[in-house]
C-alpha positions as CSV (number, residue, x, y, z in Angstrom):
1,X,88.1,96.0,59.3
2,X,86.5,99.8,59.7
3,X,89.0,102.2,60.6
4,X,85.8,103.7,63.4
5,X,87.1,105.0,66.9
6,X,85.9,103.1,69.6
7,X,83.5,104.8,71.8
8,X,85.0,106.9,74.7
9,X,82.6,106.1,77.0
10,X,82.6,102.3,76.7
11,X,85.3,100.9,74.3
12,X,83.1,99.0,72.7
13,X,84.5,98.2,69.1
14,X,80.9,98.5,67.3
15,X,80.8,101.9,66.5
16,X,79.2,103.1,63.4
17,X,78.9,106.3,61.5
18,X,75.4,108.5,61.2
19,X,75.7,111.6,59.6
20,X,78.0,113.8,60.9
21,X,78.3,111.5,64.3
22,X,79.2,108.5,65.9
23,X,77.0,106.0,67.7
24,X,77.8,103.3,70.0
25,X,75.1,100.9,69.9
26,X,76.2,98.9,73.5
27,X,75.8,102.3,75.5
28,X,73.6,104.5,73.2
29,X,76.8,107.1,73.5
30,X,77.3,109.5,70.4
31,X,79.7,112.0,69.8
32,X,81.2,114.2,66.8
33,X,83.6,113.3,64.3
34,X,85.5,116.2,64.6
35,X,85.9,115.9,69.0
36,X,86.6,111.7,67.9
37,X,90.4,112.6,66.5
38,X,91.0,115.3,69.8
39,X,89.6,113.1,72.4
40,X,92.1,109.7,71.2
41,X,94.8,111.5,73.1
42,X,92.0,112.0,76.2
43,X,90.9,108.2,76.3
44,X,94.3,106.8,77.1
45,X,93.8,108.0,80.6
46,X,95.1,105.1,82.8
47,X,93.9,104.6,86.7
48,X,94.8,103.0,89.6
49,X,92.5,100.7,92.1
50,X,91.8,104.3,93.9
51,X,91.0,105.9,91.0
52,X,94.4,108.2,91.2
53,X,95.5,109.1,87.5
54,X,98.7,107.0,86.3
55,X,101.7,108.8,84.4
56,X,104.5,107.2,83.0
57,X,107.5,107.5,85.9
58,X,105.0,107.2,88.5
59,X,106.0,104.3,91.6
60,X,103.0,102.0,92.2
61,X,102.3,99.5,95.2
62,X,100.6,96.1,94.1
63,X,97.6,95.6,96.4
64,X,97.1,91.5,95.4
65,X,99.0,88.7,95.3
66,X,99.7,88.0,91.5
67,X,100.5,84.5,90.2
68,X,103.5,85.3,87.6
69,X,102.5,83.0,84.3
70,X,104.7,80.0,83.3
71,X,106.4,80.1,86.6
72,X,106.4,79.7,90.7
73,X,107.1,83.0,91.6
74,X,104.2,85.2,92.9
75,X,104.4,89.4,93.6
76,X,103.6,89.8,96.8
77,X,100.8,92.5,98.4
78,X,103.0,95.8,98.8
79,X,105.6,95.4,96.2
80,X,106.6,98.4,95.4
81,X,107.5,99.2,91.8
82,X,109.4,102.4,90.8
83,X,109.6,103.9,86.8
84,X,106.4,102.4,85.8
85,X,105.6,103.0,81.6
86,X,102.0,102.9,80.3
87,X,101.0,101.3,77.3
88,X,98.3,100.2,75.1
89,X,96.6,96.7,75.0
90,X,95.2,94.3,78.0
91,X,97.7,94.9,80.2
92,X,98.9,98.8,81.3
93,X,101.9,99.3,82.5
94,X,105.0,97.8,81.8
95,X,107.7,97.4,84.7
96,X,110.8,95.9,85.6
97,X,109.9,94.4,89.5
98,X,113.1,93.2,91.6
99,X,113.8,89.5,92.2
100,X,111.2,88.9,89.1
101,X,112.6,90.8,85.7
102,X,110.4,92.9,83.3
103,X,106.2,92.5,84.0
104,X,103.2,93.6,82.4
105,X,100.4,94.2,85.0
106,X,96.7,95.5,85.2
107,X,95.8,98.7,86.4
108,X,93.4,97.4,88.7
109,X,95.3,95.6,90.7
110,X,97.8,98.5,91.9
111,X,97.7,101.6,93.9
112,X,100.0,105.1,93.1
113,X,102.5,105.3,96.2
């Protein structure tokens, strides 16, 4: 495996290196090796349905009914979920939601209260 950024614009994992820059061959992006290593700390910028920036803290609404896996339950539209943490992977945010236990649930299918 390459140790190449993916590309800020569309996280595509094809990057390659040419000359001094990066190119993205899926969406023709390029950018500088030296902005690659200050923009990681930019990219993880995590938003809601709305487009509203998420922050670790932040209480969120659910705005779908989500089937929880390997069970009956569902999360009904308007739970509301209080001391939401972001993290990397598939899923975004890690929460604890009443009546259910600890979650992992996609960005786009909440809304910042």
């Amino acid at each position: 495996m390459s140790n190449l950024p993916k590309c800020p614009k569309c996280s595509s994992e094809y990057t390659y290196e040419d000359g001094a820059m990066f190119v993205c061959p899926e969406c023709a992006h390029e950018w500088s090796k030296d902005s690659a290593a200050e923009s990681s700390e930019e990219m993880k910028v995590v938003r809601d349905a709305n487009g509203n920036v998420l922050q670790d803290g932040d209480t969120i609404t659910v705005i779908k009914d989500l089937k929880v896996k390997g069970s009956s339950l569902v999360v009904k539209v308007g739970t509301k979920v209080k001391n939401i943490r972001l993290v990397d992977g598939d899923h975004d945010i890690d929460c604890k939601i009443d009546g259910i236990g600890a979650m992992k649930l996609k960005s786009e299918f909440v809304k910042k209260a």
